[in-house]
C-alpha positions, 0 to 999 in steps of 0.5 A: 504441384498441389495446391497449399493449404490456408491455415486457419487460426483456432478460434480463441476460446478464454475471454480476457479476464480468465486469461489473465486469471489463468481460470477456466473459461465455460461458455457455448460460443466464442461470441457468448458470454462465460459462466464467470463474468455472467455471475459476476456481472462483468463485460466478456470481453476478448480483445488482447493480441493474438500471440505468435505461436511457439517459443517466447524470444528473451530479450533481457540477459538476466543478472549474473547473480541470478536474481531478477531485478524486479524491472525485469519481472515484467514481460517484454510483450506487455501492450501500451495502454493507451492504444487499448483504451483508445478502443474501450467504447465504455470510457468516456474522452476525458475518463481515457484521459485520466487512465492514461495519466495514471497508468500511461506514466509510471513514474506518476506512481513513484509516490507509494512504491518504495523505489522507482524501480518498482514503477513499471512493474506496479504500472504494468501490474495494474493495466493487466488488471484493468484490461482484465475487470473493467467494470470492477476496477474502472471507478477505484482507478478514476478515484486514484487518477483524479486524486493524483491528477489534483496533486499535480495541479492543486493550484487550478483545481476546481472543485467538479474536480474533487467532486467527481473524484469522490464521486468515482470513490463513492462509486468503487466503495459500492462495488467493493461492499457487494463484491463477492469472493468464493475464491482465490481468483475472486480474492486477488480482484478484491486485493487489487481493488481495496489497494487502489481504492485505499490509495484514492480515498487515503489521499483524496479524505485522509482517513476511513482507509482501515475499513477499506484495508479491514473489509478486504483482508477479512474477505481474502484471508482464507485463500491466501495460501492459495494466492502465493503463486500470484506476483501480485497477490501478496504484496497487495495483501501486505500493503492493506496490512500494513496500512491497517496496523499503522493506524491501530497502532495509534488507535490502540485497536487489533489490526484484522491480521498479522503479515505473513513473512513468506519471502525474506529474500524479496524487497517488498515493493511498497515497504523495502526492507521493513516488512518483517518488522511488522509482525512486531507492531501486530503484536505492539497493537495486541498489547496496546489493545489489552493494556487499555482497561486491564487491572488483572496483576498477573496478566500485567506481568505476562504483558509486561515479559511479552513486551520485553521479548518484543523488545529484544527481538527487535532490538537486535534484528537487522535486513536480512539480504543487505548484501544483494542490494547493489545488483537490484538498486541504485546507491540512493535507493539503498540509503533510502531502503536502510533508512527506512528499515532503521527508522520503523526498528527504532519505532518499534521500539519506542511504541513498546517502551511508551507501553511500559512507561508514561510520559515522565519515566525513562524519557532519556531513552525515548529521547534518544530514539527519537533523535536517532529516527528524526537525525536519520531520516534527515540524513538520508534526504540530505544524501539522496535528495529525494524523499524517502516513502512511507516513513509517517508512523516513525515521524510521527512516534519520534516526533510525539517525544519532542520537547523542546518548543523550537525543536516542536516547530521545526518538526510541525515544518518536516512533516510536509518531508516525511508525512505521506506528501501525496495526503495534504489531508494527513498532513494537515492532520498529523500536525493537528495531532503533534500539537494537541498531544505536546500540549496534553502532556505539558499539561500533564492533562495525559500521561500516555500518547496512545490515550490523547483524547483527539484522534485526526480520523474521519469515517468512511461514509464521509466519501459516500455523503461526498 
């Protein structure tokens, strides 16, 4: 009998990160390090499983609308975390430790995805990340572990907590800045990092995260078209720009870009159903912006059609798959993704009517879309008992038309509901601002919210002196 042959494994030849980025990987040896993470400056690593050769086996039947649930987007071969970063020599025990408590948990990410259905998907999405770019991603991951980690525990915090939490974000701002991006695979790091740093940095300071939302669009915009394939990519994408334009709308600055609408059929994970709406506002801040020092009559008029049309779009726009909710979602996520959707449709339509009026004209209109937001977004958390996410900007545009002075107080008491509750700063904030705005226009010492001489906002290098 001839003897058997020893099969022996081909030597892997990409390192993990142009694996996970599906780049070509050029380097001399197996043991050398590629042409990309030596310009990058990264650590060439190759220590992801061997896979068995041949077909993947499923596990998962898929639904029988034929729509993947967005748990089931997540592949069933995806490794622990925790046992990688055991291995990761470059992590100290207690930054393991705070890894494993952001990434190993996915319900600790339940406070920014609209749904818990989407936490082991952004769970498993971020470790892939972080296996692939350590180095680049590890001190915006720390930031955010250390900021939610705080969250959890406020009562023993310590301040070397917090300082090295800002310590961490100081650190990821750095990388951010002198982060270079020449391409699609290049863009996609940066939207993951501006993601996760403005997430840290929005609760841990409370403000400065346009600039991070502003830098990153900036820089990855133009390959876009190109990251469309990419799960992640966009939903980042729209995340970043959708935070920028919510505080334009109150600054009355032009957001960096207006959202991209390239898949009605998909709920977004970190906005629902609300997504299409935004386009709308990009336009509100356009108009808000030129309103500010413009005389010219003929241009006001053209405004003022451009603001009608808005109006009636928005008006009479509604989800556009409320019908496949209930093979994706569970009914208290579908009361939460409705409410959300009506919520930032009535704001929209209160930012363009305080455009086109001051405080003092058709307040009985304003009025009534202020009371529908808040009376909705009460009912829904009555329904549910759970709280509904990302719901500030409507809070807060209904909350400014209140008059009634114990109407006022019991508002000042629901921010901690319907204010980003994993931002004490924010909320601390918005309660500043309702205040001053109700008392500038009591005083008539302002005849629109827009122009309210106080703005709760902090610079950006506020974390870098932290």
């Amino acid at each position: 009998m001839a003897p058997s042959l020893e099969w022996k494994r081909p030597t892997r030849k990409a390192c993990d990160r142009c694996y996970e980025l599906k780049e070509r990987c050029a380097r001399a040896s197996a043991d050398g390090i590629c042409t990309r993470c030596s310009r990058l400056g990264l650590v060439c690593s190759t220590v992801r499983p061997v896979r068995p050769a041949g077909r993947r086996p499923h596990h998962q039947a898929h639904p029988a609308s034929g729509t993947s649930s967005p748990s089931a987007i997540v592949e069933n071969n995806t490794l622990d975390i925790g046992p990688w970063l055991n291995d990761v020599c470059e992590l100290l025990p207690e930054e393991k430790e705070l890894l494993k408590f952001l990434l190993g948990r996915p319900e600790n990410l339940g406070f920014y995805v609209v749904s818990p259905v989407f936490q082991d998907v952004e769970q498993q999405s971020l470790a892939a990340c972080l296996r692939s770019v350590l180095p680049v991603l590890k001190d915006a991951y720390l930031a955010c572990a250390g900021t939610l980690k705080l969250l959890h525990r406020p009562a023993i915090a310590v301040e070397l907590d917090k300082s090295a939490t800002l310590h961490h974000a100081s650190s990821a701002i750095k990388i951010l800045r002198s982060l270079p991006v020449s391409n699609s695979r290049d863009a996609a790091l940066c939207l993951v990092l501006g993601k996760v740093l403005a997430l840290s940095v929005y609760t841990a300071v409370g403000a400065g995260v346009a600039d991070i939302c502003h830098h990153c669009l900036r820089l990855t915009s133009p390959f876009m078209d190109s990251l469309i394939s990419c799960r992640d990519a966009e939903p980042s994408w729209n995340f970043l720009a959708v935070l920028e334009t919510m505080d334009c709308v109150v600054h009355r600055r032009i957001p960096t870009v207006r959202v991209q609408l390239r898949n009605l059929e998909r709920v977004d994970r970190y906005l629902g159903l609300c997504l299409p709406l935004f386009p709308y506002y990009y336009d509100l801040c356009v108009m808000s912006h030129s309103l500010v020092n413009t005389t010219n009559a003929s241009y006001l008029v053209r405004i003022e059609k451009q603001l009608n049309d808005i109006h009636a779009a928005v008006e009479a726009w509604q989800p556009s798959h409320q019908g496949h909710l209930a093979d994706q979602f569970q009914s208290t996520d579908i009361v939460n993704l409705l409410a959300q959707a009506k919520v930032y449709r009535l704001a929209a339509l209160l930012v363009s009517h305080r455009l086109r009026f001051s405080f003092g004209q058709q307040d009985i209109q304003a009025h009534i879309w202020s009371k529908e937001i808040l009376v909705e977004l009460n009912l829904a958390q009555w329904v549910t008992k759970r709280p509904m996410q990302c719901v500030t900007l409507p809070f807060v545009v209904a909350a400014i038309e209140i008059q009634d002075p114990s109407t006022r107080v019991e508002a000042l008491r629901a921010v901690e509901h319907y204010v980003d509750r994993f931002a004490p700063l924010v909320q601390k904030a918005v309660k500043t601002f309702l205040s001053r705005v109700w008392r500038d226009r009591d005083l008539h010492i302002t005849s629109y919210w827009f122009d309210s001489v106080y703005k709760p906002c902090v610079v950006l290098h506020y974390t870098d002196a932290a």
